[in-house]
N, C-alpha and C positions, 0 to 999 in steps of 0.2 A: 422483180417481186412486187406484189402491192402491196402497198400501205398498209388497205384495210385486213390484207390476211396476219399479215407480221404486228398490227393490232390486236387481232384475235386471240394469236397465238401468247402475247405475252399475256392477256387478261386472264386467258386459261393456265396458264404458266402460275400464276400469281395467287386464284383460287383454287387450283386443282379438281376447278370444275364446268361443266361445258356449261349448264346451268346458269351457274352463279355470272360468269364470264358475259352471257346473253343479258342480263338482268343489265350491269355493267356499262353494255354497249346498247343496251334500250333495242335487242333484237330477241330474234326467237332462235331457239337451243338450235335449230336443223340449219339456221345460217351460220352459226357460228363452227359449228362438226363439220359443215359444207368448207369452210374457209381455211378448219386445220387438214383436211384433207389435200385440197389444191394444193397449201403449202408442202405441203409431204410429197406429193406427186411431182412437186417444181424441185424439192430437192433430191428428192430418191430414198429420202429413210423415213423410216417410222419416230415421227417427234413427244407422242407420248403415248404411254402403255394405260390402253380401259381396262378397267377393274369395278367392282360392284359398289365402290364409295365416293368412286368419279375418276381423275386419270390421276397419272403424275407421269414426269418429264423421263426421257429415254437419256442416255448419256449425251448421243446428237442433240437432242433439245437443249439440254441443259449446256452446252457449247455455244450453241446458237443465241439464247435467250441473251447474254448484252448486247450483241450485233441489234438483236430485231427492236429491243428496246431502246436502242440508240437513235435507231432508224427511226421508229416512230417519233422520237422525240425532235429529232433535229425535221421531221416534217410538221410538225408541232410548232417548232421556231418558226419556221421559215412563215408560217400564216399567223403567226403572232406579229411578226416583223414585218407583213406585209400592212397589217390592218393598226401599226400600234402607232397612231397618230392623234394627237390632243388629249384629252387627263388618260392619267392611268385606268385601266378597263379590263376585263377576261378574269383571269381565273391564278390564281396562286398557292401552290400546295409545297405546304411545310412540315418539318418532323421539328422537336421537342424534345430532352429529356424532361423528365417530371421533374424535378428538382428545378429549372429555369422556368420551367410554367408554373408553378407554384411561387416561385421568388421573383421574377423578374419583370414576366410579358404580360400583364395583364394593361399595364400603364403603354408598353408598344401596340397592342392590338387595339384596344380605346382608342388612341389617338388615330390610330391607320384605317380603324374603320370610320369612321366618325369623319376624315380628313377624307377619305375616298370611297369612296361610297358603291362606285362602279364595282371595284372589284370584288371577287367571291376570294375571300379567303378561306384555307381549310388550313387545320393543326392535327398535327397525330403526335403523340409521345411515343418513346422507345427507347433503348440503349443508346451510347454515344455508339460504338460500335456497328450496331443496325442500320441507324441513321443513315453515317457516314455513307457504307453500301448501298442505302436505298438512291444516294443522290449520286451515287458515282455510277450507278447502275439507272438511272435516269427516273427512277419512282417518286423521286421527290425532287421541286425546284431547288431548296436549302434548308437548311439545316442548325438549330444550336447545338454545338456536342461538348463535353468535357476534352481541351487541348493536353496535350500537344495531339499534334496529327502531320505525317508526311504522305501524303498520295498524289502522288504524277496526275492526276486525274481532276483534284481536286485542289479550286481554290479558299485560303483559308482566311480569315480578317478577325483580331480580336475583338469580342465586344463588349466585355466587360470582366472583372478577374473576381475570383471566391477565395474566402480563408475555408479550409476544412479541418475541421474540429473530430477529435471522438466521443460519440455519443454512447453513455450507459444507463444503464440505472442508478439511483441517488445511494444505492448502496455501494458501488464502484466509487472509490474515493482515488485513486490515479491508474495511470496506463502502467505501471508495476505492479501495480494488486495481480494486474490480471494474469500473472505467471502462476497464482494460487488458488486459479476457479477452478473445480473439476466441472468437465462437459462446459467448456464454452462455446457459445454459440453466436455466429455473426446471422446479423438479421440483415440482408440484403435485393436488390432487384437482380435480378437473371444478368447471366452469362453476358459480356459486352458493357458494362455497365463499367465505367472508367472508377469511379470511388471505391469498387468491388474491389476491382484489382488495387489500389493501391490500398485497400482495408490487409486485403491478404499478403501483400508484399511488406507489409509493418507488422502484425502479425509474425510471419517468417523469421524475419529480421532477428526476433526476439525470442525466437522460438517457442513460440504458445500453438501449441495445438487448438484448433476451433473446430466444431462442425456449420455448415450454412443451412439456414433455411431462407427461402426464397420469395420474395412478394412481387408485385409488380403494382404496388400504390405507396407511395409518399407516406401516408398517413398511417397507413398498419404499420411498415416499417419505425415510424415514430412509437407506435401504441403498442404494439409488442417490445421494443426496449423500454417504455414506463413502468411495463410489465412485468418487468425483472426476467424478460426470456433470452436475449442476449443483447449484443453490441452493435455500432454502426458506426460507419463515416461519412460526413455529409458536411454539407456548405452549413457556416454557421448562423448562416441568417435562413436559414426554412427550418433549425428548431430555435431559433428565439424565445418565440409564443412559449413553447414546451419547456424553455430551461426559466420563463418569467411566472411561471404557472407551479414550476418548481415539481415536475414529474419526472424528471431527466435530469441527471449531469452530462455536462458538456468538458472535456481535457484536451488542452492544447497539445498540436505536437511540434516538431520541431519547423520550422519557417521553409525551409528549402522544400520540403512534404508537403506541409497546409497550404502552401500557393498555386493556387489551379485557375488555370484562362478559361474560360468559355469563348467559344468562336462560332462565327459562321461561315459554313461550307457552301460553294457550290462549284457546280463543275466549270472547270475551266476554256469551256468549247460551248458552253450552253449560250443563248440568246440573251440579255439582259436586259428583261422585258422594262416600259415604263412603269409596272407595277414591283418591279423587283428592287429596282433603281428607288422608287418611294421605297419602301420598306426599308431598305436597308438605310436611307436617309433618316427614317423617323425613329430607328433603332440608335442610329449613332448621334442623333438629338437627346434621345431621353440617358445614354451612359456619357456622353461626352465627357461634361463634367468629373462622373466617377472614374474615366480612364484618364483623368488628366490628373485626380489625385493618386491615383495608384501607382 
């Protein structure tokens, strides 16, 4: 197979479009149709179905797609490892929960950009959840996710640990009120999102019914519970600001619950470029200290 077709194939895998996929790979649309084609023809089936809003993957495709992205990746390594000689250099793509990009990394990226200059760094936030999959699925070099985490696939390193609190409105006076709210509502980020789940599993526990409504920013999810629209759980130090400003109450729960790792993932087969090897040095510089008190 080549490279550059099982290239193709995942970048159109990944937009769901020939289009976008060419922009991508800095080519034009007819190379990139040219290159799922040969792969189809090398394998015998049809890898994804055209349609009028662009493709999406066949069940063969979507079987295929970690293999190819594997493939691409470990030929990725292999010319990172041939050229990764004196400072750090090339390129390094990370995912993020929101909640650590907000609390944590701005003091690891300062230093790392600042300290190395060669390389291109990129950040994407998402679910711990997403994350995880996009690094074990090779979209991403690593990852900070909400722990625990068990994947064969995937290597895990703590790097620094969060208390999680329940956040309400300042008319919510304790986590027992909340059996007497009618229509409660949790105010949370999408599906995968590690707080979710344990918001709903404490919830359960106690038997309070809630409805969800759903954001994907930090900051709504803070400004709608000031709002008196519903609840939340989150690391205690990303509403600080919110409970010093005195728009939010913040209720503790119980210790074995509010103790949550944050980690960093990556794959356990992947190359470990000298940009990666810095990073994860300048990360465990700036928490040392706080893992050595926790």
């Amino acid at each position: 197979m080549d490279v550059a077709d099982l290239k193709a194939f995942e970048a159109v895998a990944r937009h769901g479009s020939m289009n976008r996929a060419a922009v991508e790979l800095h080519t034009v649309q007819s190379n990139v149709t040219a290159r799922i084609r040969s792969l189809e023809r090398e394998v015998g089936v049809a890898l994804f179905q055209r349609h009028v809003r662009g493709v999406s993957m066949t069940p063969a495709g979507q079987r295929m797609l970690p293999y190819a992205a594997r493939i691409a990746k470990l030929v990725a390594d292999a010319r990172v490892a041939a050229m990764d000689d004196g400072p750090p250099r090339g390129s390094l793509v990370l995912g993020t929960m929101e909640t650590a990009a907000a609390l944590r990394l701005s003091p690891i990226v300062s230093n790392f950009a600042r300290t190395y200059p060669q390389v291109r760094l990129s950040l994407t936030t998402g679910t711990s959840r997403s994350l995880a999959v996009d690094v074990a699925e090779c979209r991403l070099d690593g990852a900070f996710i909400a722990g625990p985490l068990d994947h064969p696939e995937l290597h895990t390193e703590t790097i620094f640990r969060e208390e999680l609190v329940l956040v309400t409105p300042r008319t919510i006076h304790s986590l027992e009120s909340l059996t007497s709210i009618p229509h409660l509502k949790t105010i949370v980020f999408r599906v995968g999102c590690s707080y979710r789940q344990q918001l709903e599993a404490l919830l359960v526990e106690r038997g309070i019914l809630a409805t969800t409504l759903e954001f994907g920013s930090l900051d709504a999810i803070i400004a709608c519970v000031a709002a008196g629209i519903g609840i939340t759980l989150l690391p205690r130090g990303v509403v600080a600001a919110a409970e010093q400003q005195d728009i939010i109450a913040i209720h503790e729960i119980s210790p074995e619950k509010a103790r949550v790792e944050t980690l960093f993932v990556r794959r356990h087969d992947a190359y470990i470029s000298s940009a990666m090897r810095a990073f994860v040095e300048v990360s465990r510089a700036e928490f040392g200290p706080l893992m050595a008190a926790a």
